[in-house]
N, CA and C atoms of all chains as a GROMACS GRO file, in nm:
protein
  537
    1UNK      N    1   0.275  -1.630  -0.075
    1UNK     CA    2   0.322  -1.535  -0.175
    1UNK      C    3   0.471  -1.557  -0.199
    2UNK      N    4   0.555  -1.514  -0.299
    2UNK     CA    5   0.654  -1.549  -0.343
    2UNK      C    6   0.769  -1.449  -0.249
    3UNK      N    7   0.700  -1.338  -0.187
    3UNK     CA    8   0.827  -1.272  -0.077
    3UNK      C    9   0.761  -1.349   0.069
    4UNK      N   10   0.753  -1.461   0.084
    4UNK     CA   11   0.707  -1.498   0.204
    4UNK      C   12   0.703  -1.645   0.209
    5UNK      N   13   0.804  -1.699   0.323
    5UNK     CA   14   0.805  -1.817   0.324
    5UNK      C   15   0.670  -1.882   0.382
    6UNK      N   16   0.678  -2.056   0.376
    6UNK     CA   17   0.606  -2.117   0.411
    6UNK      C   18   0.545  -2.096   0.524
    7UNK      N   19   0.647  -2.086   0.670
    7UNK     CA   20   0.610  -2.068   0.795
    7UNK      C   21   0.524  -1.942   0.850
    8UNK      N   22   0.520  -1.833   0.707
    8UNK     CA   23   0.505  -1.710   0.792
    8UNK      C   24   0.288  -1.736   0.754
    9UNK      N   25   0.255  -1.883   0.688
    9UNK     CA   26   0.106  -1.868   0.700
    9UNK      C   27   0.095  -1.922   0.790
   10UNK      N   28   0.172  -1.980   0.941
   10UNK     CA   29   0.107  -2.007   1.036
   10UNK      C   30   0.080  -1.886   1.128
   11UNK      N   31   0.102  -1.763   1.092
   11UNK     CA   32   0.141  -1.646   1.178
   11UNK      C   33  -0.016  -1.579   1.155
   12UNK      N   34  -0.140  -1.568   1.235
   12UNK     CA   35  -0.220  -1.478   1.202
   12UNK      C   36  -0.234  -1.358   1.139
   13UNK      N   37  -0.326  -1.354   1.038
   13UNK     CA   38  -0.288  -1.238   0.942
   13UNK      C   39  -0.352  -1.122   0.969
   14UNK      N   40  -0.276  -0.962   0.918
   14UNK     CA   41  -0.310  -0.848   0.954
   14UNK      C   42  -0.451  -0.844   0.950
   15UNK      N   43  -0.484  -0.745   1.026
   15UNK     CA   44  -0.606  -0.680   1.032
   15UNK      C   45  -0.658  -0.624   0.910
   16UNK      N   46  -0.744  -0.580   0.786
   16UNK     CA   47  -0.755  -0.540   0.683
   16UNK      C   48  -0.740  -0.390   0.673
   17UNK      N   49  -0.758  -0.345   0.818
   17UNK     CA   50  -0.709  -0.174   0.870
   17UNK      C   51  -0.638  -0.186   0.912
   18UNK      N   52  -0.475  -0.145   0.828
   18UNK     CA   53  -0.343  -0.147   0.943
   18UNK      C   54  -0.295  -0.048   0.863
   19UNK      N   55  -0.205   0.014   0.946
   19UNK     CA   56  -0.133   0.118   0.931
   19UNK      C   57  -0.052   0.129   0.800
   20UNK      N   58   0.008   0.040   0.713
   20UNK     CA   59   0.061   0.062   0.603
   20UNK      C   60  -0.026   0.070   0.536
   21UNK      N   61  -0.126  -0.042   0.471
   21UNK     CA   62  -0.205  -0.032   0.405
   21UNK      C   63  -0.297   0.128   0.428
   22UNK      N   64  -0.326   0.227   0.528
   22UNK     CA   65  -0.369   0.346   0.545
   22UNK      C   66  -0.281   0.431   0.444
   23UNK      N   67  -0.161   0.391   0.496
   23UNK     CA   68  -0.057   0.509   0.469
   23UNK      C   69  -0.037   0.521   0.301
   24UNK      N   70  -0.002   0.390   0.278
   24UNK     CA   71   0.016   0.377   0.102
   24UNK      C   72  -0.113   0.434   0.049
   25UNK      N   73  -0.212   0.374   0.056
   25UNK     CA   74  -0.327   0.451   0.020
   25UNK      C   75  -0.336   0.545   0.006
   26UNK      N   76  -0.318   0.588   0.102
   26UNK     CA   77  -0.311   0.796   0.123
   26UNK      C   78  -0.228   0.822   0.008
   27UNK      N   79  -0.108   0.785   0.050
   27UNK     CA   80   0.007   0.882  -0.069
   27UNK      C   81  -0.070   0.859  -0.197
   28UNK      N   82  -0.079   0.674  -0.232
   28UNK     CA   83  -0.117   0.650  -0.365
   28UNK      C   84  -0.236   0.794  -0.435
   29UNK      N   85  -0.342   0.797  -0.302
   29UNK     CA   86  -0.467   0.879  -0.367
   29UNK      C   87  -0.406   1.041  -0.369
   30UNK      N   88  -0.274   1.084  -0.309
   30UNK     CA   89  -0.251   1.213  -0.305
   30UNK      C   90  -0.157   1.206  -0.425
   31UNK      N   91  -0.123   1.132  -0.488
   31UNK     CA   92  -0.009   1.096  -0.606
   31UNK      C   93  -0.093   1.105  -0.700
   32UNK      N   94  -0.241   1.074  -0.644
   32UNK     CA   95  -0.344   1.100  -0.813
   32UNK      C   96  -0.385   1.249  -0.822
   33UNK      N   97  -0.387   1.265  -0.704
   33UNK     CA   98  -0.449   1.454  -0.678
   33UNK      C   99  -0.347   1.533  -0.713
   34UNK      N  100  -0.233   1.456  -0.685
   34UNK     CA  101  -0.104   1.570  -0.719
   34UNK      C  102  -0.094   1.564  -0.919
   35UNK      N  103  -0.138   1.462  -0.951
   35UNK     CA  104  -0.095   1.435  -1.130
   35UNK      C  105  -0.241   1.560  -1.166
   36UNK      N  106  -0.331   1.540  -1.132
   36UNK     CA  107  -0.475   1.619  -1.141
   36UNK      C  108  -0.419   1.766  -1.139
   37UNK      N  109  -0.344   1.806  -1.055
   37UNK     CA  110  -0.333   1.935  -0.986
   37UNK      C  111  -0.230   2.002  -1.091
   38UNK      N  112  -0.108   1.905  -1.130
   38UNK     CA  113  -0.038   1.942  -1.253
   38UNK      C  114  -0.040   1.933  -1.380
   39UNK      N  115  -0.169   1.868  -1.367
   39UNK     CA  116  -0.222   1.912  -1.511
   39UNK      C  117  -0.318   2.010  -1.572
   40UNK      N  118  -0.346   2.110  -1.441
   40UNK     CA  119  -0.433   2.232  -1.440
   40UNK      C  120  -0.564   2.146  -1.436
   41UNK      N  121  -0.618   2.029  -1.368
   41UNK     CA  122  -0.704   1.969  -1.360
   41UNK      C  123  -0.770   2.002  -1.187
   42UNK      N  124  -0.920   2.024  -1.120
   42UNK     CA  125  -0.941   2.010  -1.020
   42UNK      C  126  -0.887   1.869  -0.948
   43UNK      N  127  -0.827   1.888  -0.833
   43UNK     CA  128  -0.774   1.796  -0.767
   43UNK      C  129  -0.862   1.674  -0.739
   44UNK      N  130  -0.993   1.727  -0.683
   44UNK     CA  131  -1.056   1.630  -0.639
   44UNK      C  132  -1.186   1.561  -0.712
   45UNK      N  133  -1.231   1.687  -0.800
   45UNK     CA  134  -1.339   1.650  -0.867
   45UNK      C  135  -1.310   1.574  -1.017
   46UNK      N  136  -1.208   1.584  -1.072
   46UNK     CA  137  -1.172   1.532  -1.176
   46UNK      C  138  -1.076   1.399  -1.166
   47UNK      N  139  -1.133   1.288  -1.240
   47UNK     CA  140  -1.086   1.176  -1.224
   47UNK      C  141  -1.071   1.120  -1.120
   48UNK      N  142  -1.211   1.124  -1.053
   48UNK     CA  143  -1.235   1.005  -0.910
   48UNK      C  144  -1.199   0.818  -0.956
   49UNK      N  145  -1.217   0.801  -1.071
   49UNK     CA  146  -1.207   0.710  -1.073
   49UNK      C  147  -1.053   0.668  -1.097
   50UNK      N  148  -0.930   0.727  -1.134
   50UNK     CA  149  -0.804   0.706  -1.141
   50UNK      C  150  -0.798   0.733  -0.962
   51UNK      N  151  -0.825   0.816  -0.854
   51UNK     CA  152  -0.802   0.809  -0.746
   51UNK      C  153  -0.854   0.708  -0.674
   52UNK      N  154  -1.019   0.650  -0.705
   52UNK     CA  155  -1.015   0.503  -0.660
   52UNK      C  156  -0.896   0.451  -0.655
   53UNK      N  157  -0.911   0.450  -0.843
   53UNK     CA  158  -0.792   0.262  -0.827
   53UNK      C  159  -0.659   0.298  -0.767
   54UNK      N  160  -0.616   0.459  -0.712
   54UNK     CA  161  -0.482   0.457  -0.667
   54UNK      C  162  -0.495   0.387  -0.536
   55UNK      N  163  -0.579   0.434  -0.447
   55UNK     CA  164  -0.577   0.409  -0.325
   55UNK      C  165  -0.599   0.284  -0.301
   56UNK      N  166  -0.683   0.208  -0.401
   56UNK     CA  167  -0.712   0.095  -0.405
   56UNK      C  168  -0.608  -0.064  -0.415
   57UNK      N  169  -0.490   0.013  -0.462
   57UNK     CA  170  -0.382  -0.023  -0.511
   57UNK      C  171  -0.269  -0.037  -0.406
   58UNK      N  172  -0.303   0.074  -0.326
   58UNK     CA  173  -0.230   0.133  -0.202
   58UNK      C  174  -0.234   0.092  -0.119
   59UNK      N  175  -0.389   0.019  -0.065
   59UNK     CA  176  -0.415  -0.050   0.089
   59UNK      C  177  -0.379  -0.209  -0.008
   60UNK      N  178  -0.404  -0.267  -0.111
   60UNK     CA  179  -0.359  -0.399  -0.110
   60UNK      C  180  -0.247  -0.407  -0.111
   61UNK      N  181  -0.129  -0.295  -0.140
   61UNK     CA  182  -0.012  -0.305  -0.165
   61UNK      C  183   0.044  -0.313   0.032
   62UNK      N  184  -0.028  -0.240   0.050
   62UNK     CA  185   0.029  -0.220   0.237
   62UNK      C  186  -0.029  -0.329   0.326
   63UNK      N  187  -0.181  -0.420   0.306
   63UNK     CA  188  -0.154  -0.537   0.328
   63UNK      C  189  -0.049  -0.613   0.332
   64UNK      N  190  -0.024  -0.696   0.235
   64UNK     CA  191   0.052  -0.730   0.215
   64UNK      C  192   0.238  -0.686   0.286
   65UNK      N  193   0.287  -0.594   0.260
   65UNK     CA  194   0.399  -0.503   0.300
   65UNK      C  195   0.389  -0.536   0.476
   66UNK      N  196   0.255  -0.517   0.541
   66UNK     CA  197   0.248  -0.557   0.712
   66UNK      C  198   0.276  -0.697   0.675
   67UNK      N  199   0.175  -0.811   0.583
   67UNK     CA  200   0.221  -0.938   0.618
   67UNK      C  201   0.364  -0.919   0.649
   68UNK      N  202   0.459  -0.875   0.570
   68UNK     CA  203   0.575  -0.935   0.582
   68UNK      C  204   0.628  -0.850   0.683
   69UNK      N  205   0.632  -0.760   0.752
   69UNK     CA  206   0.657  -0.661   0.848
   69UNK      C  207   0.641  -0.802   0.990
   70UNK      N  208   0.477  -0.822   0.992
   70UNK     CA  209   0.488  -0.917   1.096
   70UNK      C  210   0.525  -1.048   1.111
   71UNK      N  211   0.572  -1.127   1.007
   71UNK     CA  212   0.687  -1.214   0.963
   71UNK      C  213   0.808  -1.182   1.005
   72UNK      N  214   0.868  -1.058   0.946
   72UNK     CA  215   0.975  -1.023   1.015
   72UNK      C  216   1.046  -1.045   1.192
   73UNK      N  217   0.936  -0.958   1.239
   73UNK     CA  218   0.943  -0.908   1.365
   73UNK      C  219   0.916  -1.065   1.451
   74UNK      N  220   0.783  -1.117   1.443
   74UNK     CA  221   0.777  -1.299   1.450
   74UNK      C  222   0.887  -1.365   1.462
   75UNK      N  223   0.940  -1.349   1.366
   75UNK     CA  224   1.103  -1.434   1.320
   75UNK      C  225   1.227  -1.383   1.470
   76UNK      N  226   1.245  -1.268   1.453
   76UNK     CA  227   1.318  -1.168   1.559
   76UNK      C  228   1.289  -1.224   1.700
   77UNK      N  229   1.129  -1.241   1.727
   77UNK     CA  230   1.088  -1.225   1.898
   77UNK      C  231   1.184  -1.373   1.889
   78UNK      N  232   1.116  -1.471   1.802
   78UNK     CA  233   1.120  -1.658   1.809
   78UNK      C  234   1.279  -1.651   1.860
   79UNK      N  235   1.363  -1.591   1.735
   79UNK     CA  236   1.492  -1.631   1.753
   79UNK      C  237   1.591  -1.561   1.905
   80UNK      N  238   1.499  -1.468   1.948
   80UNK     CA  239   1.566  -1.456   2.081
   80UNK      C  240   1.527  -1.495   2.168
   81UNK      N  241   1.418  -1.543   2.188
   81UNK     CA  242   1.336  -1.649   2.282
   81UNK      C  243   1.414  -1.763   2.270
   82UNK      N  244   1.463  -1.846   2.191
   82UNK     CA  245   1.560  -1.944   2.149
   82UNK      C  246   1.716  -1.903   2.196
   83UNK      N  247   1.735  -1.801   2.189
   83UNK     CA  248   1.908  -1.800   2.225
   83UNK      C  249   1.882  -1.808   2.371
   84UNK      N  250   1.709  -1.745   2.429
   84UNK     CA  251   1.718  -1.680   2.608
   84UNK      C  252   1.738  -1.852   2.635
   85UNK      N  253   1.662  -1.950   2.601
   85UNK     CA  254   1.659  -2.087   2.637
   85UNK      C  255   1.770  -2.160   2.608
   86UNK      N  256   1.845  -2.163   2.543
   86UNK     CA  257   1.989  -2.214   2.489
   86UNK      C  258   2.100  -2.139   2.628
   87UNK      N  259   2.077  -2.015   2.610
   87UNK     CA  260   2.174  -1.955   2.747
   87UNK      C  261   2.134  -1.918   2.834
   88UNK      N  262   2.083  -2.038   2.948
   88UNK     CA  263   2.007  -1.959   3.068
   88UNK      C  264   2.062  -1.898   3.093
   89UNK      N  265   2.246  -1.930   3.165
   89UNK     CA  266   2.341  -1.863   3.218
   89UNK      C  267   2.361  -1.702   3.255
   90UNK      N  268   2.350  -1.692   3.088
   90UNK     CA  269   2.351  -1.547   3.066
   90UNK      C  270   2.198  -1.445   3.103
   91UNK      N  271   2.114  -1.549   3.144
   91UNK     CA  272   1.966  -1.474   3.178
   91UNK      C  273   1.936  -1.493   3.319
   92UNK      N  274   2.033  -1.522   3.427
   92UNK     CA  275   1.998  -1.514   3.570
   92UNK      C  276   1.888  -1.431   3.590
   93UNK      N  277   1.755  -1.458   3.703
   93UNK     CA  278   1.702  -1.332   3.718
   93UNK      C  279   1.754  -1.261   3.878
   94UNK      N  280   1.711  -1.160   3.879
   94UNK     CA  281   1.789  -1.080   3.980
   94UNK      C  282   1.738  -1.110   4.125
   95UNK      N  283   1.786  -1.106   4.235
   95UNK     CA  284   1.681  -1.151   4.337
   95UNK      C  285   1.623  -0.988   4.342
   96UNK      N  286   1.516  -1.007   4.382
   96UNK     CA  287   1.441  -0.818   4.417
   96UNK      C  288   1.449  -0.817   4.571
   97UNK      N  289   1.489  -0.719   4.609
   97UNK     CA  290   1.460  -0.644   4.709
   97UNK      C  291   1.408  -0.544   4.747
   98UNK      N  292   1.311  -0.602   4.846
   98UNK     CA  293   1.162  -0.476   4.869
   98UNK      C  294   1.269  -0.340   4.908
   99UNK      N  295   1.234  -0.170   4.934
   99UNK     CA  296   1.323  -0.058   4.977
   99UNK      C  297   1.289  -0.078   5.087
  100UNK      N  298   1.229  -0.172   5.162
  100UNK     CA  299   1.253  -0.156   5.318
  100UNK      C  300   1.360  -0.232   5.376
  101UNK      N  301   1.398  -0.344   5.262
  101UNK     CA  302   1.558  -0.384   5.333
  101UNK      C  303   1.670  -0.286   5.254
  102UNK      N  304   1.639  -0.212   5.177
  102UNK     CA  305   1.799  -0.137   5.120
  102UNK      C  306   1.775  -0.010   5.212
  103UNK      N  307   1.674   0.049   5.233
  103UNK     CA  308   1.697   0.159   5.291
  103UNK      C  309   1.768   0.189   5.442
  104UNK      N  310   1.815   0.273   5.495
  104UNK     CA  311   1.857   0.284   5.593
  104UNK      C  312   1.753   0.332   5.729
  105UNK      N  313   1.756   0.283   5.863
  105UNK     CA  314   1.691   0.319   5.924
  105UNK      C  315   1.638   0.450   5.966
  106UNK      N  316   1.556   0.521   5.931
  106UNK     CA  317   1.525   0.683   5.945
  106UNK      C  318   1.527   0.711   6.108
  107UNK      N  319   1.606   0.794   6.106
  107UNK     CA  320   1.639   0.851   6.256
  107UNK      C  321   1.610   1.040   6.245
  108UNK      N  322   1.481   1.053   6.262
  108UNK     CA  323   1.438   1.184   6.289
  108UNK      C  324   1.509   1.291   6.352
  109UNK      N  325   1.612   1.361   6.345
  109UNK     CA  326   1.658   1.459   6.435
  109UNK      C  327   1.554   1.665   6.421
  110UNK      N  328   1.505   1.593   6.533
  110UNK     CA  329   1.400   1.748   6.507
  110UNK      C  330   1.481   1.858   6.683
  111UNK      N  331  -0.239   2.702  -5.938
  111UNK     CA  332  -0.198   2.818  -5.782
  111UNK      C  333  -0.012   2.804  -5.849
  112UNK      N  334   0.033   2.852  -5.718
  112UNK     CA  335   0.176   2.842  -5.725
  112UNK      C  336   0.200   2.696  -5.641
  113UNK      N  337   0.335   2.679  -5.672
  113UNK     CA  338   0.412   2.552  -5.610
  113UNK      C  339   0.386   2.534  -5.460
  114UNK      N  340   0.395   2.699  -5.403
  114UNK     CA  341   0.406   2.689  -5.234
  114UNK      C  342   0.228   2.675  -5.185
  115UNK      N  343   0.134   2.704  -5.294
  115UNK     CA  344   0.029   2.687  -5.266
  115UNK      C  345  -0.026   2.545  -5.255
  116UNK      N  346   0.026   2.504  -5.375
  116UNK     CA  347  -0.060   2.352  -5.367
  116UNK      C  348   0.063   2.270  -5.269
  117UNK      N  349   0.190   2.326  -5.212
  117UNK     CA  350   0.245   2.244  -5.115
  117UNK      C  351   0.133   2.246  -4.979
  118UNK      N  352   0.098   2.312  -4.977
  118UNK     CA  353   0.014   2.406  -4.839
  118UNK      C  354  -0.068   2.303  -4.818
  119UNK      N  355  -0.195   2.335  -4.903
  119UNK     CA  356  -0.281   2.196  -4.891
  119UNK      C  357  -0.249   2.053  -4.928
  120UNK      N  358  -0.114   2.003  -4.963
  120UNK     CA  359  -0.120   1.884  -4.962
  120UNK      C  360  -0.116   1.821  -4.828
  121UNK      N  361  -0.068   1.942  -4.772
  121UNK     CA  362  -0.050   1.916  -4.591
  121UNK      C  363  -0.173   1.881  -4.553
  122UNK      N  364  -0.265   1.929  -4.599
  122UNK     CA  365  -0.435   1.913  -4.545
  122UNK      C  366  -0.510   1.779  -4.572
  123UNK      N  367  -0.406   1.700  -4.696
  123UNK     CA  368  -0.479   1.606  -4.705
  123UNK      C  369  -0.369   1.445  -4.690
  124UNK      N  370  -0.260   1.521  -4.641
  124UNK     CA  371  -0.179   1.384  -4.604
  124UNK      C  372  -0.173   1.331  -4.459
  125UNK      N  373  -0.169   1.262  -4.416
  125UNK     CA  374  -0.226   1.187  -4.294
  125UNK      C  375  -0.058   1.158  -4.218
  126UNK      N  376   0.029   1.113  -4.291
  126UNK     CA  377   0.146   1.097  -4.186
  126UNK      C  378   0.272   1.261  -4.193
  127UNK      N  379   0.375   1.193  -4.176
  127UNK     CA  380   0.426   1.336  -4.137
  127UNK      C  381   0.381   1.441  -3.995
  128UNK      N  382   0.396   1.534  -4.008
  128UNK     CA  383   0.378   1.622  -3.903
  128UNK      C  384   0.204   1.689  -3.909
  129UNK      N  385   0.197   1.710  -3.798
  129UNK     CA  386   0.011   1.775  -3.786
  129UNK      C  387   0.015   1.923  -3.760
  130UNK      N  388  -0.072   1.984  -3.823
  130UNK     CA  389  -0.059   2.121  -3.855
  130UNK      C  390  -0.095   2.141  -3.720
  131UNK      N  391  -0.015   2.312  -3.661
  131UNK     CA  392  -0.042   2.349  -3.544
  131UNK      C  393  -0.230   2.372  -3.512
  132UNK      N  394  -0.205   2.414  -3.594
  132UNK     CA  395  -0.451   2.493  -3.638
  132UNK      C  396  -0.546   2.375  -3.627
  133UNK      N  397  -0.464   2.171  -3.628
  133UNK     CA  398  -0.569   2.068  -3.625
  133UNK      C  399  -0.555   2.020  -3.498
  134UNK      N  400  -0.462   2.082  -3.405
  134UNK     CA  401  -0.469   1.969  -3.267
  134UNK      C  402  -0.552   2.066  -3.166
  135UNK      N  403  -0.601   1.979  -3.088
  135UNK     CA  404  -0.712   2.048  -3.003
  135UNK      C  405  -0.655   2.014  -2.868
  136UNK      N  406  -0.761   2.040  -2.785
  136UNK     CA  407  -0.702   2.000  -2.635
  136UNK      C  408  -0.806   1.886  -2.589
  137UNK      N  409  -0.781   1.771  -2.484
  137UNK     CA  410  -0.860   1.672  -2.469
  137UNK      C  411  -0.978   1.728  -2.411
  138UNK      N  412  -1.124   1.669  -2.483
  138UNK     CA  413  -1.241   1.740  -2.408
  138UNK      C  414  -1.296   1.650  -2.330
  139UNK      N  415  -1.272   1.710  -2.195
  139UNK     CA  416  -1.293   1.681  -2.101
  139UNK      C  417  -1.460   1.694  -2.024
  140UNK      N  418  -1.565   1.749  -2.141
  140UNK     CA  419  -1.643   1.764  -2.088
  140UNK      C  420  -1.762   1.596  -2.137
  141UNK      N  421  -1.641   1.500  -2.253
  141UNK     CA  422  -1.729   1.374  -2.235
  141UNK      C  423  -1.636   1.275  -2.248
  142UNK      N  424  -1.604   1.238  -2.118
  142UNK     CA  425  -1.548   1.122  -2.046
  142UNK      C  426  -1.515   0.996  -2.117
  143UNK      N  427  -1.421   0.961  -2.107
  143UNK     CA  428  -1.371   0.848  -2.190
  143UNK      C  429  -1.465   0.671  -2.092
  144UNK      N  430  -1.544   0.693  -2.098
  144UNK     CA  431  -1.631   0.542  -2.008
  144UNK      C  432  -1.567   0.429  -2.006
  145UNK      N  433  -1.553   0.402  -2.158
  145UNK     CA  434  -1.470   0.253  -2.126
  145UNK      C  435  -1.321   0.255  -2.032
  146UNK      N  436  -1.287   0.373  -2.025
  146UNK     CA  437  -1.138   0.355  -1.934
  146UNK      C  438  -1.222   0.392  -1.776
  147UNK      N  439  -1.333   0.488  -1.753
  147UNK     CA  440  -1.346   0.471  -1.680
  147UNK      C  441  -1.393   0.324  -1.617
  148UNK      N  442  -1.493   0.265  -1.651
  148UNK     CA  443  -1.530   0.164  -1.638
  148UNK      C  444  -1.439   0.035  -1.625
  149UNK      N  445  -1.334   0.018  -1.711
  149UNK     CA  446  -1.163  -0.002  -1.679
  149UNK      C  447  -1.128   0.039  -1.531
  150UNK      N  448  -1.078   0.171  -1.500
  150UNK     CA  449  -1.034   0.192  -1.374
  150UNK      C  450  -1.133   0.149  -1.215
  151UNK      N  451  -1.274   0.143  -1.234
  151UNK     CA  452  -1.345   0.117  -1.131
  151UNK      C  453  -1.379  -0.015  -1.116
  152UNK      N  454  -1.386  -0.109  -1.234
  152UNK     CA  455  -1.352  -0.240  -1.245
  152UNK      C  456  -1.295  -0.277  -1.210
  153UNK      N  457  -1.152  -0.245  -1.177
  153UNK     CA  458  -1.047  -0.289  -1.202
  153UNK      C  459  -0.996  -0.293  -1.004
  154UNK      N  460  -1.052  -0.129  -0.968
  154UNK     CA  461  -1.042  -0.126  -0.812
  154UNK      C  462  -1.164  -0.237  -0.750
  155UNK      N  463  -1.241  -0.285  -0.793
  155UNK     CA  464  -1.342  -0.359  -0.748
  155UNK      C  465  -1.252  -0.467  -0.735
  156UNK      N  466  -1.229  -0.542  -0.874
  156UNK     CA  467  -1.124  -0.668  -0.826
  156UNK      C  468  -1.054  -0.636  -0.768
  157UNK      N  469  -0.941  -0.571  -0.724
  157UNK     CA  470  -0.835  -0.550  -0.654
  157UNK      C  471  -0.925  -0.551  -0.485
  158UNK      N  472  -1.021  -0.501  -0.430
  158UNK     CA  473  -1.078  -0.526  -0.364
  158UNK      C  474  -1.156  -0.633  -0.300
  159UNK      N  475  -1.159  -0.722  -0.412
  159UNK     CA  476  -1.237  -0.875  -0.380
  159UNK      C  477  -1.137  -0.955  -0.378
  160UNK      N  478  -0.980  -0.944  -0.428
  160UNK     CA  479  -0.928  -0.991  -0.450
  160UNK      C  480  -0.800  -1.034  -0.297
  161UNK      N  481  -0.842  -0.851  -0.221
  161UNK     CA  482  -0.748  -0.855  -0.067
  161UNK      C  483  -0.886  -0.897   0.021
  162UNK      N  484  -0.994  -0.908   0.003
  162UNK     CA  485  -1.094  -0.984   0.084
  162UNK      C  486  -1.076  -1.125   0.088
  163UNK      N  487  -1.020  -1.184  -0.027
  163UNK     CA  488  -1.025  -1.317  -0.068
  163UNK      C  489  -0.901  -1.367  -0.004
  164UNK      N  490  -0.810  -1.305  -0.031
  164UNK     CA  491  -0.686  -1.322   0.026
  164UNK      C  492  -0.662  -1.288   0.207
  165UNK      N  493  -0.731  -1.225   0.258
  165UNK     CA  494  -0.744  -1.172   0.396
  165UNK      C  495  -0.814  -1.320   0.440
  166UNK      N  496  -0.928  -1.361   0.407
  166UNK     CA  497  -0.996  -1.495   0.447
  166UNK      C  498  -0.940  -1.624   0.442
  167UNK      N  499  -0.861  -1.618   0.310
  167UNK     CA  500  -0.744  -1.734   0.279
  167UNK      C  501  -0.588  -1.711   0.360
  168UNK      N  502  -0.617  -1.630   0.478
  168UNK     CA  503  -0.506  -1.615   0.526
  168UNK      C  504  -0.534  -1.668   0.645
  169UNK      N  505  -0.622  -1.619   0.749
  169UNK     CA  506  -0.742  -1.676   0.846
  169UNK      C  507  -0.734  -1.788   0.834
  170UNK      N  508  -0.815  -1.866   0.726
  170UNK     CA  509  -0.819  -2.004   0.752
  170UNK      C  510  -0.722  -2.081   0.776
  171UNK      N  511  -0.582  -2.056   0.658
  171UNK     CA  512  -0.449  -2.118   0.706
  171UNK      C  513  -0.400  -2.111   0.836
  172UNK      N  514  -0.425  -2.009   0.904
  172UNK     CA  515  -0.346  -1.972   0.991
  172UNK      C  516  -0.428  -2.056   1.101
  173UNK      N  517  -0.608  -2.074   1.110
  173UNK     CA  518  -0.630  -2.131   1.160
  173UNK      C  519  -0.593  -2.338   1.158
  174UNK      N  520  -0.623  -2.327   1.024
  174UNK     CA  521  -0.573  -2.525   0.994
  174UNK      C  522  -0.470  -2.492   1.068
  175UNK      N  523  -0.346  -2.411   1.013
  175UNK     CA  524  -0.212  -2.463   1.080
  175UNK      C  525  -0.176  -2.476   1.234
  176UNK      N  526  -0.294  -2.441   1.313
  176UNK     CA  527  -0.301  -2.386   1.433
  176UNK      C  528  -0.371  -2.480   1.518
  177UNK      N  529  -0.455  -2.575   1.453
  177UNK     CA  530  -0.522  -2.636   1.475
  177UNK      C  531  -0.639  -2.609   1.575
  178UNK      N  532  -0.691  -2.474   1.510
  178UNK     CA  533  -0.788  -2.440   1.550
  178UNK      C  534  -0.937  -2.439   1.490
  179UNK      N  535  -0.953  -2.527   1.397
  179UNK     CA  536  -1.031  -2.564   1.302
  179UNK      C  537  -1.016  -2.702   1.281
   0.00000   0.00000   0.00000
């Protein structure tokens, strides 16, 4: 697509149920109920078919909107995975210590 | 008639200009305009075959590029 570079079709694509595509939908089909409602029209029973094509409009529009959401975020993890390998230095890991060597010896006074 | 009479009805039979308040009605809503419906449910159908088509053509790329196919 023309907001989406080349690299982002190697990236597995959304699920066809994802959360934007829900959400746009919704508003889109409550944006038709709300035009219905101000026009002294029943909300729900009048003009099902303008609320189809809203919602309909809504989940392809929010497809799409996740593609590029998970392009984004893709791009983000890659490029700091790349700086962690470029600067080990700065990514020492810590040695761990179990709490039975930091703690102090418990001496019961009863 | 008089002047203001036959102005009256020329209103009745001229077509541009302004529309008498007594000829506009309200849209009747009790018989459905089809071809727009048929328009709008058409129209969500493609838009629907169209993110199926595109959801599958996304899959496959992602698989070629992956070389999992």
């Amino acid at each position: 697509m023309w907001f989406l570079p080349e690299e982002a079709k190697a990236l597995p694509p959304p699920s066809l149920f994802n959360r934007n595509s829900a959400w746009l939908a919704f508003s889109a089909g409550l944006a038709s109920m709300l035009h219905n409602a101000i026009n002294h029209k029943p909300p729900l029973k009048s003009g099902v078919h303008r609320l189809v094509l809203a919602t309909t409009i809504g989940w392809y529009v929010g497809y799409h909107v996740t593609k590029r959401e998970h392009y984004h975020f893709a791009k983000v993890d890659r490029d700091m995975t790349e700086y962690i390998k470029l600067h080990p230095d700065n990514f020492v890991a810590k040695d761990k210590k179990t709490f039975a060597e930091i703690v102090e010896p418990f001496n019961p006074i009863r | 008639m008089t002047f203001t009479q036959l102005l009256s009805r020329a209103a009745l039979v001229s077509k541009v200009g302004s529309r008498s308040f007594f000829q506009g009605s309200k849209a009747d809503m009790t018989n459905p305009n089809w071809i727009r419906v048929g328009l709008a449910f058409g129209s969500a159908a493609f838009i629907w075959g169209l993110l199926f088509k595109q959801n599958s053509a996304d899959l496959h790329e992602y698989r070629v590029r992956n070389g999992l196919e």
